[in-house]
C-alpha positions as a Markdown table, in Angstrom:
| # | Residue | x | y | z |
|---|---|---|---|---|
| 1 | Unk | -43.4 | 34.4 | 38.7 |
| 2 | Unk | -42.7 | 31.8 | 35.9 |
| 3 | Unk | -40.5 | 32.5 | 32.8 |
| 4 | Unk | -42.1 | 32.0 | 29.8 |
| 5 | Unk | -40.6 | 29.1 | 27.6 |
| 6 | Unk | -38.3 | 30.7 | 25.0 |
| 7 | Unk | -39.4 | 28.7 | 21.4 |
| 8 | Unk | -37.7 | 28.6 | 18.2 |
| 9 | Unk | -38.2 | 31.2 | 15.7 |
| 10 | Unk | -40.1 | 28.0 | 13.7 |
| 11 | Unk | -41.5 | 26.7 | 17.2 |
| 12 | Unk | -43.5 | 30.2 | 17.5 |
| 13 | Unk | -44.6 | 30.6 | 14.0 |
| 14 | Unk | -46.4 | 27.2 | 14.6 |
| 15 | Unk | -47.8 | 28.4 | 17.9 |
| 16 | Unk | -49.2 | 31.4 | 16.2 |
| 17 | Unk | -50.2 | 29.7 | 13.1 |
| 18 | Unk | -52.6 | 27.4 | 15.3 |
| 19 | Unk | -53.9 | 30.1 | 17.3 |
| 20 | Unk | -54.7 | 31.8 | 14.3 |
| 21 | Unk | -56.6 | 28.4 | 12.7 |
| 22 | Unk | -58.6 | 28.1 | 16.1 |
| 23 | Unk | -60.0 | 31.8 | 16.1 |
| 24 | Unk | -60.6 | 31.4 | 11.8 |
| 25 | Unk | -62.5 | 27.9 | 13.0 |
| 26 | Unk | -64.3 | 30.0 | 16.1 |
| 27 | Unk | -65.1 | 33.1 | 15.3 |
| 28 | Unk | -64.2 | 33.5 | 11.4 |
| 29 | Unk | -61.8 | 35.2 | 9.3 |
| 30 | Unk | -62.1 | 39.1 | 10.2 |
| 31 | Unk | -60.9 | 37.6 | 14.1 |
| 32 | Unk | -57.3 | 36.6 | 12.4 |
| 33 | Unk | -55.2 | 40.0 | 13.6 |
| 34 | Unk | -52.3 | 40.1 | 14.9 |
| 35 | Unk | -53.3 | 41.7 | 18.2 |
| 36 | Unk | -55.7 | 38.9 | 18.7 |
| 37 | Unk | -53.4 | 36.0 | 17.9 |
| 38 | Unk | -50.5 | 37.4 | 20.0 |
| 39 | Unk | -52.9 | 37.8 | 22.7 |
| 40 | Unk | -54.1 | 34.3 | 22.4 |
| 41 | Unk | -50.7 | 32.4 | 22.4 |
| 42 | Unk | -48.9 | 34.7 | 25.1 |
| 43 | Unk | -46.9 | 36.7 | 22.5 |
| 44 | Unk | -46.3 | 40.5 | 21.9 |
| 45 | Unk | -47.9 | 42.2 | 18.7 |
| 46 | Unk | -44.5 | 43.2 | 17.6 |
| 47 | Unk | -43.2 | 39.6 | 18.1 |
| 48 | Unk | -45.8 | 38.6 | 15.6 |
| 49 | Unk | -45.5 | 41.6 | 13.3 |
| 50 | Unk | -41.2 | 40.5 | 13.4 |
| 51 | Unk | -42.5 | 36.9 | 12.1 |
| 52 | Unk | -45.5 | 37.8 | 9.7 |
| 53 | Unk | -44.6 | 41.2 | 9.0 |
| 54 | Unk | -48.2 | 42.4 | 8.6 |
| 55 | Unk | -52.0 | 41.2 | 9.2 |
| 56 | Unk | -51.6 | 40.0 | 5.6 |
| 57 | Unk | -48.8 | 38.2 | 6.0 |
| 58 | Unk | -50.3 | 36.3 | 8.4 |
| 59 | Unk | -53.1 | 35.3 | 6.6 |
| 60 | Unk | -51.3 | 34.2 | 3.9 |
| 61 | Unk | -49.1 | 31.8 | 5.6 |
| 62 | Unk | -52.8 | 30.5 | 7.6 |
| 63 | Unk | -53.8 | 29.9 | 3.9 |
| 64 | Unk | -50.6 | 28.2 | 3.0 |
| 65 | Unk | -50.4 | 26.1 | 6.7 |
| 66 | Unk | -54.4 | 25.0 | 6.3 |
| 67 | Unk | -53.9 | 24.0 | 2.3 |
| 68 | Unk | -50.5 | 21.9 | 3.1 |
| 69 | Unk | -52.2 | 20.2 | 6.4 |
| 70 | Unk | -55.4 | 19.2 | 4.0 |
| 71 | Unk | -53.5 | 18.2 | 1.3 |
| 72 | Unk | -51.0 | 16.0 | 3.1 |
| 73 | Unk | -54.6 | 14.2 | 4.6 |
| 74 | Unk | -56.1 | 14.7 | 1.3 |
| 75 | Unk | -52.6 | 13.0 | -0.3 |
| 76 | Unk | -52.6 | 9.6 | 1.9 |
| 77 | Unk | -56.8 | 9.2 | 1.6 |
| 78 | Unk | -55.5 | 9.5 | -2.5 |
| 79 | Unk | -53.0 | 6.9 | -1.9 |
| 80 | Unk | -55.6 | 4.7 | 0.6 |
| 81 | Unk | -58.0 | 4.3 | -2.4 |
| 82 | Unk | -55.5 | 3.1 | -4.6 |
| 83 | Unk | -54.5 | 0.1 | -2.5 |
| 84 | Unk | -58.1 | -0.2 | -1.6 |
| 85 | Unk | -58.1 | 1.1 | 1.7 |
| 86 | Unk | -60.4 | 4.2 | 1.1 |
| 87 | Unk | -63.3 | 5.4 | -1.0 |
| 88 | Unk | -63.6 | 8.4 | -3.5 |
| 89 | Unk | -66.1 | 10.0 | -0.8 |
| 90 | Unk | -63.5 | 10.6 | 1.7 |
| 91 | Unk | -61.2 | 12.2 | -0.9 |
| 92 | Unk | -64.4 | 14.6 | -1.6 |
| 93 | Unk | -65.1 | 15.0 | 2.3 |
| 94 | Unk | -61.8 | 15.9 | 3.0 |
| 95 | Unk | -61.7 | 18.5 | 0.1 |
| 96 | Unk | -64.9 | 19.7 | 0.9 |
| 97 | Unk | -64.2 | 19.6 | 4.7 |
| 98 | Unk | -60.6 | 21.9 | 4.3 |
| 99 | Unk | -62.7 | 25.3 | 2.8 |
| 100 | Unk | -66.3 | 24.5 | 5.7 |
| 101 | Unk | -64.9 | 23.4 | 8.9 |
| 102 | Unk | -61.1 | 24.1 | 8.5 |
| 103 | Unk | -62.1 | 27.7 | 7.3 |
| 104 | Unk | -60.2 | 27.7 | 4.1 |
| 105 | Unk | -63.3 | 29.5 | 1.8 |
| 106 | Unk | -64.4 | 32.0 | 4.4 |
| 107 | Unk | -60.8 | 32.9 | 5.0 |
| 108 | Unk | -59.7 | 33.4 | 0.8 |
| 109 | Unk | -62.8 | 35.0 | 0.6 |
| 110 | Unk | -62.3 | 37.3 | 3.5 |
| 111 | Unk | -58.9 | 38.0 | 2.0 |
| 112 | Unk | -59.7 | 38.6 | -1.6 |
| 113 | Unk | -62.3 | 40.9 | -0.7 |
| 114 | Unk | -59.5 | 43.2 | 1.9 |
| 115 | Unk | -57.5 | 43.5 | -1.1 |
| 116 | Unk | -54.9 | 40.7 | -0.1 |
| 117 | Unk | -54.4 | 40.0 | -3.7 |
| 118 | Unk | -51.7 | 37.3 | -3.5 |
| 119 | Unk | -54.1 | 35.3 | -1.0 |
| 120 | Unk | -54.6 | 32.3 | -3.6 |
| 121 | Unk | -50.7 | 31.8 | -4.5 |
| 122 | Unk | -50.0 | 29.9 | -1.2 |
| 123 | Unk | -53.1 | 27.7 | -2.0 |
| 124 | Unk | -53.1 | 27.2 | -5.5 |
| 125 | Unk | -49.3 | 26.5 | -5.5 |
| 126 | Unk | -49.6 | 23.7 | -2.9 |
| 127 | Unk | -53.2 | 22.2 | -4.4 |
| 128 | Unk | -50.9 | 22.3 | -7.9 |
| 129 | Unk | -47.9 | 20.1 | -5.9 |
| 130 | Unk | -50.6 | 17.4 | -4.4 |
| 131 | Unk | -51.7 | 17.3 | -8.0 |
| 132 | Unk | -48.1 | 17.0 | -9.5 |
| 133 | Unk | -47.3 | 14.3 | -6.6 |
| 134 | Unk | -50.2 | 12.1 | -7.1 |
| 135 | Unk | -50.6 | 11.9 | -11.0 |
| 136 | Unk | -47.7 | 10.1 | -12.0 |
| 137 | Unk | -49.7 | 7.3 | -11.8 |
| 138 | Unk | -52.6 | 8.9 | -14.5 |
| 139 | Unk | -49.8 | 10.0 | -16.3 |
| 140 | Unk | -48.7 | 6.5 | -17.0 |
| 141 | Unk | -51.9 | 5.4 | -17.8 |
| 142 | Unk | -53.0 | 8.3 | -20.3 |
| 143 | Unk | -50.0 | 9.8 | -21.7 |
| 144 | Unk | -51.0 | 13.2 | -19.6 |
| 145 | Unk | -52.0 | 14.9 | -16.2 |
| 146 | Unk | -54.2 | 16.8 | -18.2 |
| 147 | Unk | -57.6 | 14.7 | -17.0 |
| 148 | Unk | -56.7 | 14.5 | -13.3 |
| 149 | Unk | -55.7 | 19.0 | -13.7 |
| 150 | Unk | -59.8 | 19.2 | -14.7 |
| 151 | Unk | -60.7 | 17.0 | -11.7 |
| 152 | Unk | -58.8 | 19.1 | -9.2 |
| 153 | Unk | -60.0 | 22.2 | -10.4 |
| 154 | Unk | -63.7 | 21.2 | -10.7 |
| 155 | Unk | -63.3 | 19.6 | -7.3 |
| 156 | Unk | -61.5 | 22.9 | -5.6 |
| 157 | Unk | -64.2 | 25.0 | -7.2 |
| 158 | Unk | -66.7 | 23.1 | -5.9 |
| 159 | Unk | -66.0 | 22.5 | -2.4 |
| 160 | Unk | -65.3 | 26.5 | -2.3 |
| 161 | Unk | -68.2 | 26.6 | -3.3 |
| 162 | Unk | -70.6 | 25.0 | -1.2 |
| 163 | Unk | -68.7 | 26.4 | 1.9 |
| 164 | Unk | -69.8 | 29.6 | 0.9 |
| 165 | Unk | -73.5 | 29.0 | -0.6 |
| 166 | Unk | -73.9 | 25.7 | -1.0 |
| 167 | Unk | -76.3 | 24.9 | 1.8 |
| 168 | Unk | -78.6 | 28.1 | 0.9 |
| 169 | Unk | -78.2 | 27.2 | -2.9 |
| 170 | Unk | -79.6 | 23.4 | -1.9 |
| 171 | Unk | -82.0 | 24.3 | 0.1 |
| 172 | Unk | -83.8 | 26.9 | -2.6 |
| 173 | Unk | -83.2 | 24.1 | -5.2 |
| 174 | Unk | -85.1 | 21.5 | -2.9 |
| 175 | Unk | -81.7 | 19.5 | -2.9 |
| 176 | Unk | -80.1 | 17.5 | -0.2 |
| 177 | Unk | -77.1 | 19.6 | 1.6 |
| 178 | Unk | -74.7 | 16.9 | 0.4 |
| 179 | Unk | -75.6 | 17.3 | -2.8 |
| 180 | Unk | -72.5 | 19.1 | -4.2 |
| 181 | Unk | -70.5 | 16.6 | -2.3 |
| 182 | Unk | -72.3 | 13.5 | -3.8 |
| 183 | Unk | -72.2 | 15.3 | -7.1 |
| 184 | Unk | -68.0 | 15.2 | -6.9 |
| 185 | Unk | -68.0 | 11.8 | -5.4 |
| 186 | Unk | -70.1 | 10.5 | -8.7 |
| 187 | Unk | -67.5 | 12.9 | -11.0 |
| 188 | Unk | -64.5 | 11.6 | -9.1 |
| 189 | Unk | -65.4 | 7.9 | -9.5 |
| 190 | Unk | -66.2 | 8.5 | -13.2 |
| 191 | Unk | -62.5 | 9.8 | -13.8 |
| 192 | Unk | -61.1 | 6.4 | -11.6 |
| 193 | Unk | -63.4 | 4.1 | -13.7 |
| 194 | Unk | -61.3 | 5.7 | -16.7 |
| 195 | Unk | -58.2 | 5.6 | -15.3 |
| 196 | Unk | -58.7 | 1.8 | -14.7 |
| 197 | Unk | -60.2 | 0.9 | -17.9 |
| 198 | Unk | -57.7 | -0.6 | -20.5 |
| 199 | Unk | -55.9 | 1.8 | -22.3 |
């Protein structure tokens, strides 16, 4: 019989933290237990419970793994269409991407509503550092982050959003399904053509 490969304490908090993201992506957010994650990578409940502490804990460090992984991509598609290399559409996509198909809204949702009251911190904390690390640049150019603060919270609350109603909302308003998307691209290039303009 085969020994199972000993990881790192960080090695199987990543493991487990994946696991968890593919059954949020599969099979939604009431599937993210520990029983089910430990069963998924190989792993004891109790060896979970020792590293999350509780279901909650685990969803809570999902949030915060799922928020840092999108705003890292979210961060270089930022920097891309400064130097030209990128569009304000895939800065919307991606934002609007992280809470539909990487599970981000169903799973706050799904926490708020079990009483996991701290389930925003880990995502508003690390939306708030992508914010902090890419307005310097605004900053400069206004005097204040205060414009690019707005942008990031309109955009947030609308790609949360339409991952949880948007399609049904567009549909009974006789809108296209990218509407809320093309909405924040148009809002999103408004703010750049202000940045750019002469101060």
């Amino acid at each position: 019989m085969a020994s199972r490969k000993r990881l790192t304490p960080e090695e199987s908090r990543s493991t487990a933290l994946e696991a968890a993201r593919a059954l949020l992506i599969e099979t939604g957010p009431q599937s993210v237990t520990l029983k089910a994650v430990a069963s998924r990578v190989g792993r004891t409940h109790a060896n979970l419970l020792h590293h999350f502490g509780s279901a909650s804990g685990l969803q809570k460090e999902l949030a915060r793994h799922i928020t840092e992984t999108v705003c890292e991509t979210i961060k270089q598609a930022v920097e891309a269409s400064r130097a030209g290399l990128g569009s304000p559409r895939e800065v919307v996509d991606l934002a609007f991407d992280a809470f539909d198909k990487e599970g981000a809204g169903a799973l706050t949702s799904w926490m708020i509503l079990t009483g996991n009251e701290d389930a925003l911190t880990p995502i508003v904390e690390t939306i708030h550092q992508l914010v902090d690390d890419i307005a310097p640049q605004e900053a400069e150019a206004h005097g204040s982050v205060t414009m690019v603060h707005e942008e990031t919270l309109a955009l947030v609350l609308m790609a949360m959003g339409d991952a949880l109603i948007g399609s049904a909302l567009s549909r009974s308003l006789g809108l296209p399904e990218t509407a809320a998307r093309d909405r924040a691209q148009r809002m999103l290039e408004g703010t750049l053509d202000t940045i750019k303009e002469p101060g």
